[in-house]
N, C-alpha and C positions, 0 to 999 in steps of 0.2 A: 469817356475813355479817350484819352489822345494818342497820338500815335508817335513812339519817338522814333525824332529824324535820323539816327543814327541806322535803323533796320532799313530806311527807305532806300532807293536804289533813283536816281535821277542822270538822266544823261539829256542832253537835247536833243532837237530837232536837226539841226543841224551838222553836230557829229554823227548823229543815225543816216541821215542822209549821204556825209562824206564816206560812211565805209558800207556802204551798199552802191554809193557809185563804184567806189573802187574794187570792190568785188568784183560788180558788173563789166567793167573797163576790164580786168586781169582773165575774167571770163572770156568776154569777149577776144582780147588778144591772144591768149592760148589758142581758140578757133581758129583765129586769121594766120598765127604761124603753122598748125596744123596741115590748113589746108596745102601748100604745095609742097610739105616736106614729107605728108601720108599718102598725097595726091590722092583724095575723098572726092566726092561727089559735091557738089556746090551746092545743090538744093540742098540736103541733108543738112551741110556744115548751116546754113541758114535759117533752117528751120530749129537746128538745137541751139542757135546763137535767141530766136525768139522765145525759144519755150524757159533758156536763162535768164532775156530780160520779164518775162511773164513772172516766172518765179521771184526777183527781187522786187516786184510791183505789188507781189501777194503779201512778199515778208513787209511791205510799206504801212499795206491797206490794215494788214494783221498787226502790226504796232499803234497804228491810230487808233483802231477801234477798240484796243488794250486799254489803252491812256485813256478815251472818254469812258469807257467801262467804268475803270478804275477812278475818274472822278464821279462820276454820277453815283458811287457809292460810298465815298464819302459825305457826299452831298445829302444822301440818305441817312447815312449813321448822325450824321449834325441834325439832321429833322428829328430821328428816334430821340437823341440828348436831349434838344429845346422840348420836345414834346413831356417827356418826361420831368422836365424841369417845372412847365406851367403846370402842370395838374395838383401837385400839391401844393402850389401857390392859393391855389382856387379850391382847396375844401375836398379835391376829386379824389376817389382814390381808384386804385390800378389794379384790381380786383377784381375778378370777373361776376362774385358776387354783385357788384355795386351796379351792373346792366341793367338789372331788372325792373 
């Protein structure tokens, strides 16, 4: 079964990373005009300024572990193929009969 490339969705690494800076950046700077034009609390404004870079560090971590997800299952479905492919090479068949 191959997979066509036109359903696949690819972006990099690198533009992943330039609009999660800038997210971050536009976050950020909303907070630092905030503060003397609401006149808030400093600690607050710094603490919700951490918990936004927290959260684009999780959206990071949650897209790497996507991608290697997403190949190690590929990398499976190509094992199922080959596997499938030797056995009737060799006589076997795929039967659960044929265990015994």
């Amino acid at each position: 079964m191959t997979e066509n490339p036109a359903s696949t969705l690819r972006v990099s690494w690198r533009s992943i990373a330039i609009w999660l800076a800038l997210a971050g950046l536009s976050l950020l700077g909303t907070i630092i005009i905030i503060i003397p034009v609401r006149n808030v609390d400093l600690l607050s404004t710094i603490a919700l300024a951490l918990a936004i870079l927290a959260f684009v560090a999780q959206l990071l971590i949650f897209i790497a572990q996507t991608v290697s997800a997403s190949q190690q299952n590929a990398q499976s479905l190509q094992i199922n193929v080959d596997t499938r492919r030797f056995w009737p090479r060799y006589g076997l068949a795929l039967s659960p009969q044929s265990q015994s």
